[in-house]
Structures are given as C-alpha cells and as structure tokens.
N, C-alpha and C positions, 0 to 999 in steps of 0.2 A: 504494500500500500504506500500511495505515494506521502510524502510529509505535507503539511498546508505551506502554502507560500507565507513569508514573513508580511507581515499590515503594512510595510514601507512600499511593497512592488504592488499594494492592490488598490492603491490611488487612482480614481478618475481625473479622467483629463478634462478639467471642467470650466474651463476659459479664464477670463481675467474677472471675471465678479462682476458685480452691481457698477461698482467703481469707473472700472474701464466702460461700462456700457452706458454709464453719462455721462462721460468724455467724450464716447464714439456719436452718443446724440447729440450732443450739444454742437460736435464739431460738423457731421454731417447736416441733421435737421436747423440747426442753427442756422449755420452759413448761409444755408440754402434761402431761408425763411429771410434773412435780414436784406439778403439780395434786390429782395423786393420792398423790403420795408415793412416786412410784418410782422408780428408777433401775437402769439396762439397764447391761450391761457386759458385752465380748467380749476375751477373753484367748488368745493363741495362743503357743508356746515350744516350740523347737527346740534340744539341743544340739549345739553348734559340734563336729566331729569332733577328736578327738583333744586335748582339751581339756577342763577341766572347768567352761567359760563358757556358757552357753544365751544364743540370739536371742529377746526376748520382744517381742512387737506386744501392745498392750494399749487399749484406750478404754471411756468410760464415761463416761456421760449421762442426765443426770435432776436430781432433785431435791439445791440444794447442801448441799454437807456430808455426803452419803451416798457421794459420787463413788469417791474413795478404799476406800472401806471394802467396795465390791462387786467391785474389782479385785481378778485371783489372788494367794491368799495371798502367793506369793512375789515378790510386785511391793510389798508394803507397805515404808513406809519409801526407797522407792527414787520415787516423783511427786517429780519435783525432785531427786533428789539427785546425788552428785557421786561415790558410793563405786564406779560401774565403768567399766571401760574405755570407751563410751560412752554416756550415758543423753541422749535429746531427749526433753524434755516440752513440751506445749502445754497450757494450760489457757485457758477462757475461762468466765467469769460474766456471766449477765445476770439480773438479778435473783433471782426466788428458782432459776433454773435453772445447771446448771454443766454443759461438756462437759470431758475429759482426755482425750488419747492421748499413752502411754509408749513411746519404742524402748530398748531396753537390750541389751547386747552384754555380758556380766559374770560372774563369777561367782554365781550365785542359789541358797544354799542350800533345797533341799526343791522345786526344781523338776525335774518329771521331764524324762526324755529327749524326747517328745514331749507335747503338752497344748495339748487345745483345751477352751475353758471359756465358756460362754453364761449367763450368772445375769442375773438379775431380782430386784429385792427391794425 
C-alpha cells in the first residue's frame, strides 16, 4: 500500500486571491470605464432591527474622482471615515481609474429602511 502524500505536495493551485482580483478589476474594468468618463456604482442598506443604525454595502468604479460622488447619498462623507460604529473602506487607484467598496454599520441619516441603488454616470 502506497504511503499518503505529505499536506505540502496537496496544495491547490488557487490563483492570487481576492487581492489580485481587485487589482485585475480595477485595472481592466476601471481603465476601460474612465475612458469614457464613467463611473458605475452599487449601493445596498439594510436597517439593523431595533435600532436606529443601517448595514450599508456600497462600491464604485470608474473614472477617479467621480468615485465618491456616484455612491448613495447617505454614504457621502462617510469613504474613510471614523464617525460609526464600524466603517471598512478599501480604495484602490490606478491611474486615471479608481475602485471603492464601503461596509458601514452606523447611524446614516436619510437612509431608508431598505435600499438598493445601481447609478451610472
């Protein structure tokens, strides 16, 4: 009978991760998107029951500088910042292209109870 292979030789070959694959977006779909002057943005917000905090998932890609500005109203001023309970921001630039995805956990004036928001612009 044969011996098992040692756990080091039975690694999948499983690419570069999460990581490289919003590198590879930003720099393909980016580029491409800023070309024209657009920028795509998907906002989704959920309030937290019994509370008056919403769950906001948010990102937006395209041309930089626009990034920001196509995300849901009530996510402005909040890319980066520190004012709720928890905000993850990523952002990534690669030339004239930007990607951003926001999670926030907080208080959000003027967001509703639920909201799904798909802009283009």
């Amino acid at each position: 009978m044969d011996a098992p292979a040692p756990a080091a030789s039975r690694r999948s070959n499983r690419g570069c991760g999460f990581g490289c694959g919003g590198f590879l977006f930003v720099l393909i779909v980016g580029i491409a998107l800023s070309l024209f002057n657009l920028t795509v943005a998907i906002g989704f917000s959920i309030r937290v029951p019994l509370t008056n905090a919403n769950l906001t998932l948010a990102g937006s890609i395209g041309a930089k500088g626009k990034v920001a500005a196509v995300m849901p109203s009530y996510t402005h001023g909040r890319l980066g910042g520190n004012q709720d309970f928890i905000n993850h921001t990523q952002t990534l630039t690669i030339g004239p292209a930007e990607g951003a995805t926001l999670a926030v956990i907080g208080d959000q004036p003027g967001a509703p109870a639920i909201d799904l928001q798909l802009v283009a612009r």
